[in-house]
VOFIKOL-571987 format. One line per 2 residues: number of its first residue (from 1); for each residue x, y, z of N, C-alpha, C. Coordinates in steps of 0.1 Angstrom, whole numbers, plus 5000, padded with zeros to 4 digits. Example, Ala and Ser with C-alpha at 12.3 -4.5 7.8 and 13.67 -1.06 7.14 Angstrom:
// residues 2
1> 5132,4943,5078,5123,4955,5078,5132,4967,5078  5128,4978,5071,5137,4989,5071,5129,5000,5079
END
This chain:
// residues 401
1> 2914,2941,5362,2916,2942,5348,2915,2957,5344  2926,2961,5335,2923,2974,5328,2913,2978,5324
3> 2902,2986,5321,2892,2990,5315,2898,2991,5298  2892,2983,5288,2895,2990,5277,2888,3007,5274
5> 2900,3012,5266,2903,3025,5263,2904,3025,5246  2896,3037,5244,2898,3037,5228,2911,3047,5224
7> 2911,3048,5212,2923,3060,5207,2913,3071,5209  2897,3073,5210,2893,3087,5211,2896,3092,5224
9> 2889,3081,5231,2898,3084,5248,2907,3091,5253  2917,3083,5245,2928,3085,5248,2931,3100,5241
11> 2925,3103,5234,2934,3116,5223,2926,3128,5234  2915,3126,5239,2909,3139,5247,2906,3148,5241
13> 2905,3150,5225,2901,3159,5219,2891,3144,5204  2892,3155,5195,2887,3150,5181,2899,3146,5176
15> 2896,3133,5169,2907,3124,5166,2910,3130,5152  2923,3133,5150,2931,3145,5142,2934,3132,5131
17> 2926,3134,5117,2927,3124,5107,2933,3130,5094  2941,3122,5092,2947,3130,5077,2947,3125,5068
19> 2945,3124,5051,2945,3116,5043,2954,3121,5028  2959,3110,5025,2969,3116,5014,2964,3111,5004
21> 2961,3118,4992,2953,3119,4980,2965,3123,4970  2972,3118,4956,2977,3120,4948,2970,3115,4935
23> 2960,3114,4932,2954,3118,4920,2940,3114,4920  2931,3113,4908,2917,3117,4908,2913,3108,4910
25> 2913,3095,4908,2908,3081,4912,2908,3078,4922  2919,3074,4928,2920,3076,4941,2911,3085,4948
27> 2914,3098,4950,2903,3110,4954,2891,3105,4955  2885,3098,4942,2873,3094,4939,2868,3082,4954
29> 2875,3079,4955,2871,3063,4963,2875,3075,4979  2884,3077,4980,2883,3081,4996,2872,3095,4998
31> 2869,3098,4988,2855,3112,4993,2846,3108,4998  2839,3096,4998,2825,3096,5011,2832,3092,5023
33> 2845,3088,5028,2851,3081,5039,2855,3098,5043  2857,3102,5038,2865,3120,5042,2851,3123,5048
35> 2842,3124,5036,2829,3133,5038,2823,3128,5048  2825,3118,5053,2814,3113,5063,2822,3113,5078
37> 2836,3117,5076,2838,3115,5087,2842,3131,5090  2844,3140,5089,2842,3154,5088,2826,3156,5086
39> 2819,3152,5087,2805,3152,5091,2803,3148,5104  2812,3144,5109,2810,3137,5122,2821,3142,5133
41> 2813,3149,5144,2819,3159,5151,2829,3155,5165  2831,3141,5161,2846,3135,5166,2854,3135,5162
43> 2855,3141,5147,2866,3140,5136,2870,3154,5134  2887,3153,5131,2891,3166,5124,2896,3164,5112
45> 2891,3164,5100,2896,3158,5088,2906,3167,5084  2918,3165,5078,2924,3174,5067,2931,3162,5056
47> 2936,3171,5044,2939,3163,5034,2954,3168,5029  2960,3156,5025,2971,3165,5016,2973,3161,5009
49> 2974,3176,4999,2975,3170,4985,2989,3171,4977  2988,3162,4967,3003,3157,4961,2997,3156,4945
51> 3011,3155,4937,3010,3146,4927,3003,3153,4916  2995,3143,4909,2989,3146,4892,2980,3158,4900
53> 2973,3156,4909,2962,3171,4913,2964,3182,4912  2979,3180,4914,2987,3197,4911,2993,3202,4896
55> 2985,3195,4886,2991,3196,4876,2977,3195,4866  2983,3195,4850,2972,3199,4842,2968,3185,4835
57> 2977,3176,4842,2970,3162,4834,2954,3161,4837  2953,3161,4851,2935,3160,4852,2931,3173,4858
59> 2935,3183,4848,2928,3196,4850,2929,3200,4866  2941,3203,4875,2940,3204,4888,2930,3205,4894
61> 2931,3187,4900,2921,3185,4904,2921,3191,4918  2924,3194,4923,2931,3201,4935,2919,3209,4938
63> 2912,3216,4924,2900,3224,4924,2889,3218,4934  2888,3205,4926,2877,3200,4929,2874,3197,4949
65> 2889,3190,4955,2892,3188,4964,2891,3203,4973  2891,3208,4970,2889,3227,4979,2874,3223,4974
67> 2867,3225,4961,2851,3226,4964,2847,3218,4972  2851,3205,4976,2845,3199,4987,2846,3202,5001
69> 2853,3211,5005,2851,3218,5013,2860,3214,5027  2872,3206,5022,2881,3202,5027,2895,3206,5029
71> 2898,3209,5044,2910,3215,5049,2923,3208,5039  2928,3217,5030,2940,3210,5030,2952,3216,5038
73> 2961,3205,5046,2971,3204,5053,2986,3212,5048  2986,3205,5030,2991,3206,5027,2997,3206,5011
75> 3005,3206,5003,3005,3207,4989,3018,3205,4984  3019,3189,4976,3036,3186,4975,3037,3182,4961
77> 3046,3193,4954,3045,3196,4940,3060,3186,4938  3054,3170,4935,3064,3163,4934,3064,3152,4921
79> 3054,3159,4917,3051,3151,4900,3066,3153,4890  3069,3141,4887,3084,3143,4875,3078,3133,4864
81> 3066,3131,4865,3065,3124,4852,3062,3137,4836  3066,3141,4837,3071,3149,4824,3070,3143,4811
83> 3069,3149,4802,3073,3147,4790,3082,3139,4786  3096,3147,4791,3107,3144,4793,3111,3130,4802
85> 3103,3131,4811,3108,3119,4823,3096,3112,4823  3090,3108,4815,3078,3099,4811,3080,3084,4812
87> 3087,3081,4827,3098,3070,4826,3096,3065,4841  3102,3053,4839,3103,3046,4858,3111,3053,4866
89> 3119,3062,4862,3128,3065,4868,3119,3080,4871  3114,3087,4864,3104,3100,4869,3095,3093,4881
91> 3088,3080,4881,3083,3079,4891,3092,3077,4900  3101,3070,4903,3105,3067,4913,3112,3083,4919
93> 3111,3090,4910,3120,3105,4918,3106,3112,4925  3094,3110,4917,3084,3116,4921,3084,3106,4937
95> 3081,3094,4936,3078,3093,4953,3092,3099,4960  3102,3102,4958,3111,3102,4967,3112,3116,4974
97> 3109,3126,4961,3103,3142,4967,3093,3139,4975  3084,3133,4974,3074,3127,4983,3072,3129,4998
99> 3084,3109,4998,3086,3106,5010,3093,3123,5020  3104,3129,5012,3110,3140,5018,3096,3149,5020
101> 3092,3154,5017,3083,3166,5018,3070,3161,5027  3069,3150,5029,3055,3147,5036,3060,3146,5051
103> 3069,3146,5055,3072,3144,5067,3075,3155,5078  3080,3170,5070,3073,3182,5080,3060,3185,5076
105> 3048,3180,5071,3040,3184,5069,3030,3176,5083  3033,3162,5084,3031,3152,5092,3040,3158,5106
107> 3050,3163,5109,3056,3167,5118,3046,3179,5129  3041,3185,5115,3037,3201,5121,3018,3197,5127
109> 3017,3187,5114,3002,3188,5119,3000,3175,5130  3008,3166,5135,3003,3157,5144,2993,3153,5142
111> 2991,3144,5137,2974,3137,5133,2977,3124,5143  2965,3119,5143,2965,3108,5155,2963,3098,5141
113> 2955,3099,5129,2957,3087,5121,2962,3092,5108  2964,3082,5098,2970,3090,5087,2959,3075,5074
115> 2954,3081,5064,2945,3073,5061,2948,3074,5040  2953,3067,5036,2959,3063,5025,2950,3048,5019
117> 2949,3051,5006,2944,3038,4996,2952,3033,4987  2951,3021,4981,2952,3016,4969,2972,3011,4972
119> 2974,3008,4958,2988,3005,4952,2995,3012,4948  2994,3024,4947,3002,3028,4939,3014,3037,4950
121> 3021,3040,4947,3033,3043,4951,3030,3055,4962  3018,3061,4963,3022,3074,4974,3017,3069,4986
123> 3010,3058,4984,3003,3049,4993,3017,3043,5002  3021,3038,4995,3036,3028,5001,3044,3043,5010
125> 3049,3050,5000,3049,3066,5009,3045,3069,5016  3033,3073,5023,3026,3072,5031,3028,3061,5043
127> 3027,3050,5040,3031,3039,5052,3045,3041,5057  3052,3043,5047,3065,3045,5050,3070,3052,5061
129> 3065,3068,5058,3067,3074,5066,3053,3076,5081  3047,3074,5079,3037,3071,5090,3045,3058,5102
131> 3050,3051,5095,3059,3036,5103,3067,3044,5110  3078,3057,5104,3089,3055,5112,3089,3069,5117
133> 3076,3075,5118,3074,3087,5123,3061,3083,5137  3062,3073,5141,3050,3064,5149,3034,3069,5151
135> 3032,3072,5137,3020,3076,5134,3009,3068,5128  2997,3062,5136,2988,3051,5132,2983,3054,5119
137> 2984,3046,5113,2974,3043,5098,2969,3034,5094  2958,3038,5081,2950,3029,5080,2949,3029,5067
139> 2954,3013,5059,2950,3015,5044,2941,3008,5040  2934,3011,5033,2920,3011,5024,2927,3001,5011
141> 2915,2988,5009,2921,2982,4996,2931,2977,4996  2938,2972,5010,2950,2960,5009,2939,2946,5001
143> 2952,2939,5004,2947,2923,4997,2943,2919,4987  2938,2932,4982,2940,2925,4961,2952,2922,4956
145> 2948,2915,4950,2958,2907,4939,2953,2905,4927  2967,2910,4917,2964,2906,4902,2977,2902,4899
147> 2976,2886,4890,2987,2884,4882,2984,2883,4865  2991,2901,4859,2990,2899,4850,3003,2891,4841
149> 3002,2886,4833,3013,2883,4825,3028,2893,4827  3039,2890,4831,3051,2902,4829,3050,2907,4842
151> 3039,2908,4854,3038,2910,4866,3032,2930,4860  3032,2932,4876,3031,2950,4873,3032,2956,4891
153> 3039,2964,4888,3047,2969,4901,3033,2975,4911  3022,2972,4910,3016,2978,4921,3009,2965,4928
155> 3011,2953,4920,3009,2940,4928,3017,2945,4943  3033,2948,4939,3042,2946,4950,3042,2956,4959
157> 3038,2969,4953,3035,2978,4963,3024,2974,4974  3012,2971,4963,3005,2971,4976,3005,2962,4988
159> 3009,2952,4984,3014,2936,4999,3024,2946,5008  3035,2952,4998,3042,2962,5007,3038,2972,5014
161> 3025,2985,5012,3021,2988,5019,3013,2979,5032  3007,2971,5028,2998,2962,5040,3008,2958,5051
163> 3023,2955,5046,3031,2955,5057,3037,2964,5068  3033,2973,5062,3039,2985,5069,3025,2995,5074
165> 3016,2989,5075,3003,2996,5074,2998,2992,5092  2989,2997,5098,2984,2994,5113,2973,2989,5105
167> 2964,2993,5104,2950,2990,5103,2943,2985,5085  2937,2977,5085,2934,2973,5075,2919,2973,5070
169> 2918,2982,5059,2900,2983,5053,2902,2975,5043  2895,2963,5040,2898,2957,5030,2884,2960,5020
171> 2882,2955,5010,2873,2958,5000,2860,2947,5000  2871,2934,5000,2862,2922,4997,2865,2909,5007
173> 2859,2895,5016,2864,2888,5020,2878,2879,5022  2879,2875,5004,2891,2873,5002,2902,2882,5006
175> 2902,2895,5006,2911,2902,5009,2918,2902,5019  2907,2903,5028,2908,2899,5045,2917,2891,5045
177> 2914,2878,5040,2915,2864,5046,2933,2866,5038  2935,2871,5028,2947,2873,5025,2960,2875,5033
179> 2952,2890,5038,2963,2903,5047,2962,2890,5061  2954,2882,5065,2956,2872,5079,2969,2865,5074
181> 2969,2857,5061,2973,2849,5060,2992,2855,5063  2989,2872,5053,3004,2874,5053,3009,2878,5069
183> 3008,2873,5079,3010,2873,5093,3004,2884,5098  2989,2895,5091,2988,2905,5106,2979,2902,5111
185> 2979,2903,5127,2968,2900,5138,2956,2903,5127  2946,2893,5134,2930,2898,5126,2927,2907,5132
187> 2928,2911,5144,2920,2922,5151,2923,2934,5140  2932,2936,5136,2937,2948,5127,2932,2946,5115
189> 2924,2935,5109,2920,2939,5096,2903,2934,5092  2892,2944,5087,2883,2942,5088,2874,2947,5073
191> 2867,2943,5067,2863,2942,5057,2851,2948,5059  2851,2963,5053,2841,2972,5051,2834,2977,5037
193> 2844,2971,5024,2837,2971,5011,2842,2985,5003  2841,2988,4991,2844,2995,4986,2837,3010,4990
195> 2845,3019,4993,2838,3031,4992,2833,3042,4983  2840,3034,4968,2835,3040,4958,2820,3040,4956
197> 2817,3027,4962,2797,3022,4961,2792,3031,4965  2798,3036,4979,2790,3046,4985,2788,3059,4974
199> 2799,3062,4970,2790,3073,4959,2783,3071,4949  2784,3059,4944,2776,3055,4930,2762,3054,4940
201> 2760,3048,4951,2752,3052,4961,2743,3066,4962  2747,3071,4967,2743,3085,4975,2743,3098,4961
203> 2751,3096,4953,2754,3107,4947,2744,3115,4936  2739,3125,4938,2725,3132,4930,2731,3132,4920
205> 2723,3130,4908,2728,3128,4893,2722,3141,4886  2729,3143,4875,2726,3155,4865,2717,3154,4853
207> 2713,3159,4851,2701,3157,4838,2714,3151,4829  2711,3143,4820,2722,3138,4811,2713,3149,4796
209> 2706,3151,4795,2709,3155,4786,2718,3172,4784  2712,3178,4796,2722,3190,4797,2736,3191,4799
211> 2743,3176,4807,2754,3171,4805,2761,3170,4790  2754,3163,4782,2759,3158,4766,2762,3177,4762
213> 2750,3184,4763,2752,3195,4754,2764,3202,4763  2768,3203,4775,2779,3205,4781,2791,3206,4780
215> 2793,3184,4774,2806,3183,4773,2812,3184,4759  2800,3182,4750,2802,3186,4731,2789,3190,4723
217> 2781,3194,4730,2765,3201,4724,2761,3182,4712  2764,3174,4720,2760,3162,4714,2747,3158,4723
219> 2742,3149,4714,2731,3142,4719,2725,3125,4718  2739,3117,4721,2739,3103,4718,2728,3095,4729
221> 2727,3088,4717,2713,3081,4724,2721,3066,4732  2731,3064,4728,2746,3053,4734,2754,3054,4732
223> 2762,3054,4742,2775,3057,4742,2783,3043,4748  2797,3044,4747,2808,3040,4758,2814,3046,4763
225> 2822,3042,4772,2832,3049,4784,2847,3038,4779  2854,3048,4778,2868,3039,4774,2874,3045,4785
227> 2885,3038,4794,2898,3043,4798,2906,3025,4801  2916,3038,4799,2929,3028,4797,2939,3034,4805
229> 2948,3022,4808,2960,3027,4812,2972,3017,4813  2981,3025,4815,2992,3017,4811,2999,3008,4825
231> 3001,2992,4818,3005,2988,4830,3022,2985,4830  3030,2983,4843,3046,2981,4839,3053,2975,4833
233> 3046,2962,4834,3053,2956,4823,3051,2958,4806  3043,2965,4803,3038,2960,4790,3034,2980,4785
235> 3049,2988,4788,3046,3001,4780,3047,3001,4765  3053,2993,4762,3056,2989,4745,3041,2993,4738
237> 3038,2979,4745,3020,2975,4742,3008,2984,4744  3010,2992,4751,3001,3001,4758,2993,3009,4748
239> 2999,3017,4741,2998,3025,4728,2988,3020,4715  2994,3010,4715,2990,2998,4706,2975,2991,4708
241> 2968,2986,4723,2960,2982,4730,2955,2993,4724  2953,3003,4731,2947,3017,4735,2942,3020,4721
243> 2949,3021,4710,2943,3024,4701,2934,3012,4691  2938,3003,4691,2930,2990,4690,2917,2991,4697
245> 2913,2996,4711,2902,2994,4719,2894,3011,4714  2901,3017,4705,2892,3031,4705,2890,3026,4688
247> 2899,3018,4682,2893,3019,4667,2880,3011,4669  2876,2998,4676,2868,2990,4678,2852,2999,4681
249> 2856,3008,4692,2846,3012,4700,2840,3021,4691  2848,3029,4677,2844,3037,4667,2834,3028,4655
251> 2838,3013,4658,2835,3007,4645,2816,3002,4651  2815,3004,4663,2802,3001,4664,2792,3013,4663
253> 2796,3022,4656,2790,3036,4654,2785,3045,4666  2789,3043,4680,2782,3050,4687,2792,3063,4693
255> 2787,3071,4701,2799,3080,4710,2808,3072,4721  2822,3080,4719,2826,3067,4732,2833,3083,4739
257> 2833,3082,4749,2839,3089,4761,2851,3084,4764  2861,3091,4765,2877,3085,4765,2885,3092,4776
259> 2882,3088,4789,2893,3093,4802,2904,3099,4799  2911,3104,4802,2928,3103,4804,2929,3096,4813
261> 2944,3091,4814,2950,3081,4817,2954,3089,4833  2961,3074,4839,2966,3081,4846,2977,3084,4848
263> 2988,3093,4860,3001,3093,4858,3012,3084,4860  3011,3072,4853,3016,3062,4854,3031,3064,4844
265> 3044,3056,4843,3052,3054,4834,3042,3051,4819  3045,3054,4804,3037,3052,4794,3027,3065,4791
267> 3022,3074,4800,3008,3079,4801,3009,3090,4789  3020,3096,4784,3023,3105,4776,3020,3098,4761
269> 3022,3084,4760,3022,3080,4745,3004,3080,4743  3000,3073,4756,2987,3076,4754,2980,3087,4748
271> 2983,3097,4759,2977,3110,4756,2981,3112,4741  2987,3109,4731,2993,3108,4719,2985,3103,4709
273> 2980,3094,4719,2970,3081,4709,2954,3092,4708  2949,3098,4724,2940,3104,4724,2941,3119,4713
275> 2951,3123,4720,2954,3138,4704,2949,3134,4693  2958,3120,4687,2953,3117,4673,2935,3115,4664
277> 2929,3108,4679,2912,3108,4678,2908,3117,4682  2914,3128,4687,2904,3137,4696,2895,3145,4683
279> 2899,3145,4668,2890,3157,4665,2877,3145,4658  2876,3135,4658,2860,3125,4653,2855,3129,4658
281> 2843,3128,4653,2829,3130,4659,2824,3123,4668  2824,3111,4665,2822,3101,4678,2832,3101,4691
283> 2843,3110,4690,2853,3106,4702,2847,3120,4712  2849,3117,4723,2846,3134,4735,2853,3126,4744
285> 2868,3134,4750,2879,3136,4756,2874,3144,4766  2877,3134,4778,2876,3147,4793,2888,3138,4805
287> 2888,3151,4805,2902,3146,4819,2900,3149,4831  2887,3158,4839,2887,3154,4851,2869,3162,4854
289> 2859,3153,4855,2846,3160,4851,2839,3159,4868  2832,3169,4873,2827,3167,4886,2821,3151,4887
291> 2824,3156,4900,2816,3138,4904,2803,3138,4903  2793,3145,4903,2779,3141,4902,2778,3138,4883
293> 2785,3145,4876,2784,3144,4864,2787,3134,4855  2805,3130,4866,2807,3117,4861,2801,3106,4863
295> 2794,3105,4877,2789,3094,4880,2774,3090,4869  2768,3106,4867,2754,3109,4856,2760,3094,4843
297> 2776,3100,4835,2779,3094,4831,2778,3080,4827  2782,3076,4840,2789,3060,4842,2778,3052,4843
299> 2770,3059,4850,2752,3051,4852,2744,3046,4840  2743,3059,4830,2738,3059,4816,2745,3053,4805
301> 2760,3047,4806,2766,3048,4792,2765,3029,4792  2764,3025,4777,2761,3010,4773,2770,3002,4778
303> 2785,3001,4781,2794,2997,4786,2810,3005,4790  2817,3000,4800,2830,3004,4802,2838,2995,4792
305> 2848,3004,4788,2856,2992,4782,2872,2996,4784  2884,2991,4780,2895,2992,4787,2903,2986,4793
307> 2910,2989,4806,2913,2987,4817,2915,2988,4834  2904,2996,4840,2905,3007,4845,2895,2997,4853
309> 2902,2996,4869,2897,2989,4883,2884,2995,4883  2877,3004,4875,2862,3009,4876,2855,2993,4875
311> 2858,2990,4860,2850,2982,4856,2848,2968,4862  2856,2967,4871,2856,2957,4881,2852,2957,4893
313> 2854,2967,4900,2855,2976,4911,2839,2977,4911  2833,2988,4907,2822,2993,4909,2809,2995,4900
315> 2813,2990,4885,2807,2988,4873,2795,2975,4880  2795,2970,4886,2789,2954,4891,2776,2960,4898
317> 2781,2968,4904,2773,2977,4913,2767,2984,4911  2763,2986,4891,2755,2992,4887,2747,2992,4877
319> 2753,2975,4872,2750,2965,4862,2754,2972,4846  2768,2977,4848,2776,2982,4842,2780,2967,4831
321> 2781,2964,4823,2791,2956,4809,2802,2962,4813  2818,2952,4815,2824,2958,4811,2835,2952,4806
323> 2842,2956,4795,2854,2945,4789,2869,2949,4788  2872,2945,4798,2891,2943,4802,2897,2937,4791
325> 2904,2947,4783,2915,2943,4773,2925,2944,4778  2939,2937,4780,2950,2933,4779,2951,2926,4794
327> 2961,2927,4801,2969,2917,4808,2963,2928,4822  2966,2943,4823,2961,2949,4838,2945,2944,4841
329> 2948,2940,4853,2935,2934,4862,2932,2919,4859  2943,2911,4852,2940,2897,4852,2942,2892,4867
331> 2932,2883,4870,2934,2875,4882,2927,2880,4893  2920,2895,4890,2914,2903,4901,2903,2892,4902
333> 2897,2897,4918,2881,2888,4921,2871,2901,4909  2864,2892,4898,2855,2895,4893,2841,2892,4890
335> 2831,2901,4889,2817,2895,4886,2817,2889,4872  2804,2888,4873,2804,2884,4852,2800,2892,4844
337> 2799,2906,4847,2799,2923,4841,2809,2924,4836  2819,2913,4838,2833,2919,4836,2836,2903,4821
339> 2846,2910,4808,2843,2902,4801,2861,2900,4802  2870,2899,4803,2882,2894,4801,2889,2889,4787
341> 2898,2899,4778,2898,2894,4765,2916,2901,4762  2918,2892,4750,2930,2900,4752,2930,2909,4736
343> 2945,2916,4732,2937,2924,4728,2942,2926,4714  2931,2918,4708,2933,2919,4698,2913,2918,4688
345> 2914,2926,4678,2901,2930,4672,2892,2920,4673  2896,2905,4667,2885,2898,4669,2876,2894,4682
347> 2886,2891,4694,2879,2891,4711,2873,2902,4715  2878,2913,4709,2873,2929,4711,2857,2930,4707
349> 2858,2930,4695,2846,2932,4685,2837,2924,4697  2841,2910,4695,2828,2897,4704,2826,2902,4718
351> 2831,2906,4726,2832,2910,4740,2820,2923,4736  2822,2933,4728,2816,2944,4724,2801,2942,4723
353> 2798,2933,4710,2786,2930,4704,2778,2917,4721  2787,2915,4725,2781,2908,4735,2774,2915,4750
355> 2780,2926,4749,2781,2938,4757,2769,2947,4757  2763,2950,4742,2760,2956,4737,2744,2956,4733
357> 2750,2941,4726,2734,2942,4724,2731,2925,4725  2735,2918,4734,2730,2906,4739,2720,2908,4749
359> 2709,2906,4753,2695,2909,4758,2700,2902,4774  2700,2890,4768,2701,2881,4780,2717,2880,4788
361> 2726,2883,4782,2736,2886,4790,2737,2899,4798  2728,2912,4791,2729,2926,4802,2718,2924,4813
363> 2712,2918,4811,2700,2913,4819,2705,2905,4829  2718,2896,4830,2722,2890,4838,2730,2899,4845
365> 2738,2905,4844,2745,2918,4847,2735,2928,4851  2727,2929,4852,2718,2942,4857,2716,2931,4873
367> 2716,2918,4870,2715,2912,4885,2720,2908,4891  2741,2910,4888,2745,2907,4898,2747,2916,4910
369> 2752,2910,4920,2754,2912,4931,2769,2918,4933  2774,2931,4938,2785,2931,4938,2795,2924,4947
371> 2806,2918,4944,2817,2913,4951,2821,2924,4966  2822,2935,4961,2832,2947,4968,2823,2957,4976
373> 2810,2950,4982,2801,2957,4990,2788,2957,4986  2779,2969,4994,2764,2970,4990,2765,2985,4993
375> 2779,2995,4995,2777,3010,4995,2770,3016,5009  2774,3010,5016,2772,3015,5034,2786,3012,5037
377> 2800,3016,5034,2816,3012,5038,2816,3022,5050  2812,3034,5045,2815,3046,5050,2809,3043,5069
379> 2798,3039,5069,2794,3039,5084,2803,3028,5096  2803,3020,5088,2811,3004,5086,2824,3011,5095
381> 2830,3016,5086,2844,3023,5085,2846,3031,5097  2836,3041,5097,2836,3053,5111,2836,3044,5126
383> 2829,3036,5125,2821,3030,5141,2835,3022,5142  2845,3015,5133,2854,3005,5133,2867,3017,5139
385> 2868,3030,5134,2876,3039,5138,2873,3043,5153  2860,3049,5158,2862,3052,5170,2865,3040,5179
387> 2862,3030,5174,2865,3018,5184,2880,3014,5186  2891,3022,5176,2902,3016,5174,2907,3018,5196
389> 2914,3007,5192,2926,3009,5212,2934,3017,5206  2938,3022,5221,2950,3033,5218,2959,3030,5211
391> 2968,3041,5206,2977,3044,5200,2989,3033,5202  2990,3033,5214,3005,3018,5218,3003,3009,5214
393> 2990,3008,5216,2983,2995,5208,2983,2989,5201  2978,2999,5186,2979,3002,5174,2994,3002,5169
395> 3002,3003,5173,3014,3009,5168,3023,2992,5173  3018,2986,5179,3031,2977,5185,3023,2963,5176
397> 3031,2961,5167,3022,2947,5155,3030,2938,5158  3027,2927,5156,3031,2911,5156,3030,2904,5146
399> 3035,2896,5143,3037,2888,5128,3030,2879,5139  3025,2872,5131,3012,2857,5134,3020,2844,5132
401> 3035,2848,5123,3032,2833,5120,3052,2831,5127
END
């Protein structure tokens, strides 16, 4: 019998890992998986960067990604969501500069893996050309599913990256049991948990109150966290929601903190809605704040409220409140941190005051258990990598069914 052989084996050097990052959320969830494996002297990490990072929607974040002290590979100025092209059709040009441009980047640097997250379209990029340039990869967060009303185009991306993907990190059980179902061998998919936990985890926090004076020389004794975003089906509505969930969050008298959006079709009307509140008192606008500060943030503030895979995702994990208005993230696996309403003032308001100042319901929320891990993905993740079989191995997939 052959001796099993790993891909480190087999590479005879440090296994050449690359990860494609196009905007801050994202970023957010793959930085302890980066940091820990570029801590670890089998690894050659580099990154490349794309998309909203290179631009002033979230303050180039591109910054932030160099202070971590991370090789970048590369830099693909392929954002067309514009003013102007604030449209499906701007995204779909943005991935397509994309797929073109990532491929002498992937040419020059030969990575042995290529390591991409989530749904959204640079992810699918990413598989894409990783598949037909026969370069192993590994995506992070297949097997969610959400059906909101009207559907939303990153349901279909992401099933579609999982098919074109080698290796599978999934978040949660279900997920797993999903990505088997859609025909890939099990050996290839393995459930390590969210890696966002790991930072809400590990991450040293900032005095909050030198934070407040910071971000507006304010000193709220409660706050909220709003973000929103726009999902595909429902740009009409977006605008509408958005400002419905900031008049609400004003009407309880406290400070609310208001994300920017992401670069999604819609994202410009938003920013529109935010211009209009930005000069209250109660509103403080930030578009891309360090991570120890945000997380300071997210730890301290009374509830998330919104849209935004945080409050599902990682909110549980820290006995976060938090209330999903409209149709994005219906049908996700959620805790009971998470309140589901649609969106209109009166379910708003009750989800709020229930959030807020119900005793016994934050108290039940301070004890759940999260769905998407316990914030150890990152070790999980490394030991599951050096173990991967060679490259032929990896590369040659089978439908199951």
């Amino acid at each position: 019998m052959i001796p099993f052989k790993t891909l480190l084996e087999q590479c005879g050097h440090k296994i050449r890992v690359l990860a494609l990052t196009a905007i801050r959320s994202e970023y957010d969830l793959l930085y302890p998986l980066l940091k820990g494996l570029a801590e670890d002297p089998e690894f050659d990490v580099g990154v490349i960067v794309a998309g909203a990072h290179l631009t002033r929607l979230h303050n180039h974040s591109v910054n932030l990604i160099e202070a971590d002290g991370f090789k970048i590979v590369g830099r693909i100025k392929n954002f067309k969501m514009t003013e102007s092209e604030n449209t499906t059709t701007g995204r779909v040009r943005s991935a397509g500069l994309l797929l073109n441009r990532i491929a002498p980047i992937l040419e020059e640097a030969k990575p042995d893996l290529l390591i991409y997250l989530g749904d959204r379209e640079e992810a699918l990029v990413a598989a894409i050309a990783a598949n037909y340039m026969g370069i192993p990869s590994i995506h992070i967060a297949g097997g969610d599913n959400a059906h909101p009303v009207g559907g939303d185009v990153d349901e279909e991306a992401r099933h579609a990256t999982t098919k074109l993907s080698h290796i599978h990190f999934t978040m949660a059980k279900a997920h797993e049991k999903r990505i088997v179902k859609m025909g890939e061998e099990p050996w290839r998919v393995n459930t390590v948990g969210n890696p966002g936990l790991d930072r809400l985890r590990t991450e040293a926090l900032v005095d909050l109150k030198c934070l407040m004076n910071k971000i507006g020389n304010i000193n709220p004794t409660s706050y909220i966290i709003l973000i929103y975003h726009a999902v595909s089906s429902g740009l009409i509505a977006a605008p509408i929601e958005f400002e419905l969930c900031i008049q609400e969050c004003l009407s309880t008298g406290m400070h609310v903190f208001v994300g920017a959006p992401n670069s999604d079709p819609g994202y410009m009307d938003l920013l529109k809605i935010i211009e209009k509140y930005s000069n209250f008192p109660q509103i403080h606008v930030y578009n891309n704040l360090p991570r120890a500060e945000f997380v300071t943030l997210l730890k301290s503030a009374k509830a998330i409220i919104g849209n935004s895979s945080l409050g599902l995702l990682e909110a549980s994990f820290i006995g976060l409140p938090c209330i999903n208005v409209g149709q994005r993230q219906r049908g996700r696996l959620a805790n009971n941190n998470v309140q589901f309403v649609d969106a209109n003032s009166s379910q708003i308001r009750s989800a709020l005051n229930n959030a807020l100042y119900d005793t016994n319901y934050r108290q039940r929320v301070r004890r759940v258990k999260s769905l998407y891990g316990d914030g150890y993905m990152v070790s999980r993740a490394i030991e599951l990598i050096k173990n991967l079989p060679v490259k032929e191995k990896i590369l040659d997939k089978k439908i199951t069914y």
